[in-house]
N, C-alpha and C positions, 0 to 999 in steps of 0.2 A: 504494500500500500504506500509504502516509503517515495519507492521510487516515482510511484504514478506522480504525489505532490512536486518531487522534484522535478520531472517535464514540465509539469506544469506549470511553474516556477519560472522555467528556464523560459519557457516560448510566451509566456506574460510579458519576460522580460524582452524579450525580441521582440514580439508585440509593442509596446510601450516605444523602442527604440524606433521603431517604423514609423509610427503615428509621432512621433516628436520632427524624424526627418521629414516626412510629406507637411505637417504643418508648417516647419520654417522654407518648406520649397514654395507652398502657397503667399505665406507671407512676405513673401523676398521682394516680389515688386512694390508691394505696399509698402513696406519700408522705404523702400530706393526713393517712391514717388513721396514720403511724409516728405526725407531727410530733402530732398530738390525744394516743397515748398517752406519749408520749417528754414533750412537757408546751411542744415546743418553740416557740415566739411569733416570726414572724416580725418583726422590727425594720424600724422606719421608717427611710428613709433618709434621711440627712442633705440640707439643703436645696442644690440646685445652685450653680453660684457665679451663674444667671441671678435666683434666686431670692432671694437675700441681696442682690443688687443690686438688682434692683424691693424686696423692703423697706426697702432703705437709700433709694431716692429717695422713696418714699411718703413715707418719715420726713423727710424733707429738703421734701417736697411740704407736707404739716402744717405744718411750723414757718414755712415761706415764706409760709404765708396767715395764721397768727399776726400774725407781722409785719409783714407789709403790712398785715392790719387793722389793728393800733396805730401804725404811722404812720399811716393814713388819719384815726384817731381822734387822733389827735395833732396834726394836718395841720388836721383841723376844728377843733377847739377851738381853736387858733393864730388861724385867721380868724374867726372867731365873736367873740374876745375883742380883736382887729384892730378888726373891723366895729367892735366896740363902743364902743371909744377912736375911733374916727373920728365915728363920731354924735355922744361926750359934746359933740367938741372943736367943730364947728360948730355 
């Protein structure tokens, strides 16, 4: 007798999920058309915390090849001006 309550249970529940989907599928254009006269704008949402973290590494990715460029350019000019002193003095 157990089980029969438990099907029962279960496809109420299915049941229930159904009638909740078809209801908000009926009301979706009534909503659209309150929110157009009501004036009301939906708002973006604010960025995840996954998404402020990838812009903070990007940001962090930029500045890191900045930098490495200007030591590399740094780095040469150092040799370059090395070589140079090494040629005058031989």
């Amino acid at each position: 007798m157990s089980k029969h309550f438990e099907d029962a249970r279960y496809y109420l529940g299915r049941a229930a999920e159904h009638a909740k989907a078809g209801v908000k599928e009926e009301l979706e254009p009534v909503e659209a058309r309150v929110k157009e006269l009501v004036g009301a704008e939906e708002e973006e949402p604010e960025p995840s915390r996954l998404d402020r973290i990838q812009a903070d590494l990007k940001g962090l990715e930029e500045r890191a090849e900045g930098e490495a460029r200007e030591a590399v350019a740094s780095a040469r000019a150092r040799l370059k001006e090395y070589r140079g002193h090494d040629a005058a003095e031989e």
